[in-house]
C-alpha positions in Angstrom: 95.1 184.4 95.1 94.4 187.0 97.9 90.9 188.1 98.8 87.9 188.7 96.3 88.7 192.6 95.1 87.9 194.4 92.1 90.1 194.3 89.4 90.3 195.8 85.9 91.4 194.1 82.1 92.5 196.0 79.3 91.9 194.2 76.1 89.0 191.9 77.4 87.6 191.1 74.6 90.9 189.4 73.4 91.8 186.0 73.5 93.8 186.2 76.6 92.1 188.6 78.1 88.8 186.9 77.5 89.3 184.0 80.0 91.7 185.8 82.2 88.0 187.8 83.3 86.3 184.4 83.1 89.5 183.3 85.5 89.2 186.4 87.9 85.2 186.5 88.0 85.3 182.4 88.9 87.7 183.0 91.9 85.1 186.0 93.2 86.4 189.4 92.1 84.7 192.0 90.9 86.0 192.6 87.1 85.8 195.9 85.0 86.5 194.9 81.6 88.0 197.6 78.9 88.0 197.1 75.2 87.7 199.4 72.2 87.0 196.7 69.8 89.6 197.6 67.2 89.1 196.3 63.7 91.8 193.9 63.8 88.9 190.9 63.7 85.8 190.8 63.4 84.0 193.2 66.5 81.4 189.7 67.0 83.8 187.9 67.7 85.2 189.6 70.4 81.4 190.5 71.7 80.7 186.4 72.0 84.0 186.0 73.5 82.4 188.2 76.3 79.2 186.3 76.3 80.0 184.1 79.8 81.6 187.1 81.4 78.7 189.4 80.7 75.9 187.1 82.5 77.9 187.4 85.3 76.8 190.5 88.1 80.0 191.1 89.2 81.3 191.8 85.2 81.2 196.1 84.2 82.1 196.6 80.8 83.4 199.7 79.6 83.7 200.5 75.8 87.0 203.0 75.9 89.9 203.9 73.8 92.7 203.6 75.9 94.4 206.8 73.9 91.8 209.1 74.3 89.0 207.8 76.7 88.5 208.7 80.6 91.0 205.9 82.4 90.4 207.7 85.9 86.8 207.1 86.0 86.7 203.2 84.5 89.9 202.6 86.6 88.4 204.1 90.1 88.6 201.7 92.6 90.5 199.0 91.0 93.3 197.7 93.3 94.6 195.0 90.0 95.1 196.2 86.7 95.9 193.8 83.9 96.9 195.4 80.5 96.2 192.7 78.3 95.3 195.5 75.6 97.4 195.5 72.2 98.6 195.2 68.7 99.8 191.4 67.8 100.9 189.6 64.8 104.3 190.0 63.0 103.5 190.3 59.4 100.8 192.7 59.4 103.4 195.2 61.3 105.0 196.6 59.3 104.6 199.4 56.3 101.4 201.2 56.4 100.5 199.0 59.5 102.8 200.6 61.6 101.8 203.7 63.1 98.5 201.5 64.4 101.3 199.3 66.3 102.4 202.9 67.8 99.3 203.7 68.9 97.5 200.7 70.3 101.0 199.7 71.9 102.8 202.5 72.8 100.8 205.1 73.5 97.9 203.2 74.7 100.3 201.5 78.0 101.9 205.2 78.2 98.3 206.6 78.3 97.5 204.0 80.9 100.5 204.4 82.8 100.3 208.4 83.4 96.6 207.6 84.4 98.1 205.2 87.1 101.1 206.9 88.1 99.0 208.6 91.1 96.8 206.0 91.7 97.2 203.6 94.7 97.2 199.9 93.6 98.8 197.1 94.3 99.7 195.9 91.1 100.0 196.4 87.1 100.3 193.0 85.4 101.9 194.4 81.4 101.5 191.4 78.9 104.5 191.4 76.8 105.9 189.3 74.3 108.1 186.8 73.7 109.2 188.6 70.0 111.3 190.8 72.3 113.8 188.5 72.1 113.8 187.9 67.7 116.3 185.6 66.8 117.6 184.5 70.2 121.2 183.7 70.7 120.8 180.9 73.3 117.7 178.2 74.3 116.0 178.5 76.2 116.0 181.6 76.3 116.2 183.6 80.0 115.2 186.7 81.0 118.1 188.5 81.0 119.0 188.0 77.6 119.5 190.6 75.0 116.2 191.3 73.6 116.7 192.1 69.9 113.5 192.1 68.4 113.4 191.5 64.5 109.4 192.8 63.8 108.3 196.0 64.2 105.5 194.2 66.1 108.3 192.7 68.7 109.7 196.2 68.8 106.3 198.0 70.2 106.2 195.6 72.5 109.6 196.5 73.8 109.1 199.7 74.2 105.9 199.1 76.1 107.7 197.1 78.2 110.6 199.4 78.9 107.9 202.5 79.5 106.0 200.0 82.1 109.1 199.1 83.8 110.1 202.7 84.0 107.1 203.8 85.8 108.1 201.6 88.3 111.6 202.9 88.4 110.9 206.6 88.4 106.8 206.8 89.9 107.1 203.4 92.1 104.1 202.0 90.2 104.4 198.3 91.5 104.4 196.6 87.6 105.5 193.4 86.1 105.6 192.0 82.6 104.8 188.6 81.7 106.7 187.7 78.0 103.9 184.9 76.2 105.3 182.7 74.9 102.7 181.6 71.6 99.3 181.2 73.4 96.9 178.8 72.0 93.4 177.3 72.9 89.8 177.7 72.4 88.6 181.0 71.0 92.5 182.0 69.6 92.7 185.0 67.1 91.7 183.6 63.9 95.1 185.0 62.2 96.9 183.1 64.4 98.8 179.9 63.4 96.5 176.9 64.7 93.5 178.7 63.8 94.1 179.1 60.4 95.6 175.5 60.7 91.9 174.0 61.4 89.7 176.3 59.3 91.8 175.0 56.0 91.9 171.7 57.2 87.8 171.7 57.4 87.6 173.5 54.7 90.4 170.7 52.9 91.9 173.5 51.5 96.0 173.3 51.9 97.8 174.9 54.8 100.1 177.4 53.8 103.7 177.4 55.7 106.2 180.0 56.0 109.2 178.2 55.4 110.5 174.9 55.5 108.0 174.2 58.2 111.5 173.1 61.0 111.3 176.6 62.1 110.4 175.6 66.4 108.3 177.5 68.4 106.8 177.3 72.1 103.5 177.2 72.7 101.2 177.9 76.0 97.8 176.7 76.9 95.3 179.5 77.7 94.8 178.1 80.8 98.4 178.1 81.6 99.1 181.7 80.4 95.9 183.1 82.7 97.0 181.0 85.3 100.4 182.8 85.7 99.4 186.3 84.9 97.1 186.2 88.0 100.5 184.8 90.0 102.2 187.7 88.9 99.4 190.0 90.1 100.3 188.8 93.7 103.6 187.7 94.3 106.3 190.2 95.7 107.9 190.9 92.6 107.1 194.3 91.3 109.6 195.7 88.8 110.7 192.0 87.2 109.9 190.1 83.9 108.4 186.4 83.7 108.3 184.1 80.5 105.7 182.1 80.5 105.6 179.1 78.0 104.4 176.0 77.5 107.5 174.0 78.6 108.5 172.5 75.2 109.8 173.2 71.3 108.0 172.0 68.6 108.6 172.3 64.5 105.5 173.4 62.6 105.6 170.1 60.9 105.4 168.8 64.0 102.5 170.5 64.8 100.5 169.4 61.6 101.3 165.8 62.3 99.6 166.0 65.5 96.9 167.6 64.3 96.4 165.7 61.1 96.4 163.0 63.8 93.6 164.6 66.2 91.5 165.6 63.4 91.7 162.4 61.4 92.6 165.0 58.2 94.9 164.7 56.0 97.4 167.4 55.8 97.8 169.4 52.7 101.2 171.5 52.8 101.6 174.6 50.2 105.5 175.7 51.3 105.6 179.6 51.1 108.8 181.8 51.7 109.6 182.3 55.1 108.0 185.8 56.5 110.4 188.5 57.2 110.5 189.3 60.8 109.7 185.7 61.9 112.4 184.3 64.2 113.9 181.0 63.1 113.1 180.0 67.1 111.3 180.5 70.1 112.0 178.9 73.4 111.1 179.6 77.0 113.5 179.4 80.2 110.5 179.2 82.6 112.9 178.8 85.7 112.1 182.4 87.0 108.4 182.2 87.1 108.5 178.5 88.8 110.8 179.7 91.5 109.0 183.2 92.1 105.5 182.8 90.5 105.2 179.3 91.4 103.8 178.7 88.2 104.5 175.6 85.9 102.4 174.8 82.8 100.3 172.3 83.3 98.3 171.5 79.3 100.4 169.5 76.7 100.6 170.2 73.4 98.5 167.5 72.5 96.2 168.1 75.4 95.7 172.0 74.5 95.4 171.1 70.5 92.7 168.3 71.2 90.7 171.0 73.3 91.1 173.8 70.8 90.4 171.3 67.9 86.7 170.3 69.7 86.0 174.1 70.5 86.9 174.3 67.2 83.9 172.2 65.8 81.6 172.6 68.1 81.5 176.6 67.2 81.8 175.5 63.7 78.8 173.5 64.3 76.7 176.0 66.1 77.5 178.7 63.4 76.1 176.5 61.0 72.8 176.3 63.1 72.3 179.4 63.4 73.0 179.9 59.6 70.5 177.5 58.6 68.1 179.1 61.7 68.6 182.6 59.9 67.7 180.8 56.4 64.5 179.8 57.7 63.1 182.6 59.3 63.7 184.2 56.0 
């Protein structure tokens, strides 16, 4: 990483973009983080995600909509910008759904772009998607392949992408995207799959799966994922894309086995129709972003499940403290 600067992160509140400030504020930058705290989860959540970055002096946060809020003044001075800021998650996405998916990922980067396009810094760091690519003609899957999203969530994110890279093109805003490839760890969206995967199995209520349960998927450590957006922030590769996964397919059944054998739970299954949008696949050719990022994953499967899985408890844990703290003082 170059010198101590100051940097900004959209979506800071996020999972990713959480410890990415945690990340950037342990290697000595000055970090402006930007959130809106959209209803998608739970707003205290997102405020204890912040809790480690906020006790830091060199943290600012600013509480903006990206659409409509003053990006000149909370952006002044930042020389890094990393857009973590966004709509996820395929099923919600579509229907009535969709015009938030519009807003919070299309015209919340093009918002942010024009506000940049002027600006002198060194680099835009857009976090995309792997459900650019949808179903996927060949694994792993590169770069340069077709993307032909098959969500309306994967499609936003496309066009995000596409507006980022053409600031680059047409303003010479220096910009890369970095393509996730299913980011898991401590402090994970509780929608997503592994969350919902340990609060049933605590709860020894069954796990729903969409489909047969072979569908694979890659998956990607937090600590991975942070580590390789920061390396695109400083390598000489404005204008290009990176996927950055976890170096490995998995089934979903898969999955549940190592976690019914982490947890020491039995696994409940309830099969449910596979979820429209949904690609059968997901794989990562992560070639690029070794040989230009100089990035390779580093947490296993196993590894990253066994830390979420403790986080996990020990949150669980402390919740219930303070429950039974609240109870009393009643």
């Amino acid at each position: 990483m170059t010198a101590p600067s100051r940097v900004a992160v959209t979506g800071a509140a996020g999972f990713i973009g959480s410890h990415l400030c945690e990340r950037l504020l342990a290697l000595g930058h000055k970090v402006v983080g930007i959130d809106s705290y959209t209803d998608y989860y739970e707003r205290a959540r997102k405020e204890q995600n912040l809790t480690d970055s906020k006790a830091n002096p060199d943290f600012t946060f600013e509480e903006v909509d990206l659409v409509e809020g003053d990006l000149h003044r909370v952006l002044r001075g930042a020389s890094i910008v990393y857009h973590m800021a966004g709509q996820d998650g395929v099923r919600p996405s579509s229907g009535r759904q969709f015009d938030r998916y519009v807003r919070d990922n299309i015209l919340a980067t093009q918002r942010l772009l024009e506000s940049l396009k002027e600006t002198p810094i060194d680099r835009l760091v857009f976090a995309g998607s792997s459900s650019v690519y949808g179903d996927a003609e060949m694994f792993p899957t590169k770069e340069s392949a077709l993307p032909r999203p098959v969500s309306p969530d994967g499609v936003t994110k496309l066009a995000a992408e596409h507006l980022t890279l053409l600031y680059t093109k047409n303003f010479g805003l220096p910009a890369v995207s970095v393509r996730y490839f299913t980011v898991f760890g401590p402090r994970q969206r509780p929608d997503m799959a592994f969350a919902r995967f340990m609060q049933a199995l605590v709860d020894r209520e069954t796990i729903e799966v969409f489909g047969d349960g072979e569908q694979t998927r890659e998956f990607t450590y937090i600590s991975d994922a942070v580590e390789g957006t920061i390396k695109a922030a400083t390598a000489d590769v404005a204008g290009q894309v990176f996927n950055l996964g976890g170096g490995s397919r998995i089934t979903i059944n898969g999955v549940l086995a190592t976690l019914e054998d982490i947890s020491g739970i039995k696994v409940r299954k309830q099969m449910l129709p596979a979820v429209p949008g949904e690609p059968r696949h997901t794989g990562a050719s992560i070639n690029l972003a070794r040989e230009r990022l100089g990035w390779e994953p580093r947490v296993s499967l196993r590894e990253g499940l066994t830390k979420q899985w403790q986080w996990f408890q020990a949150t669980r844990a402390a919740g219930s403290r303070s429950s039974a703290g609240d109870s009393t003082s009643r």
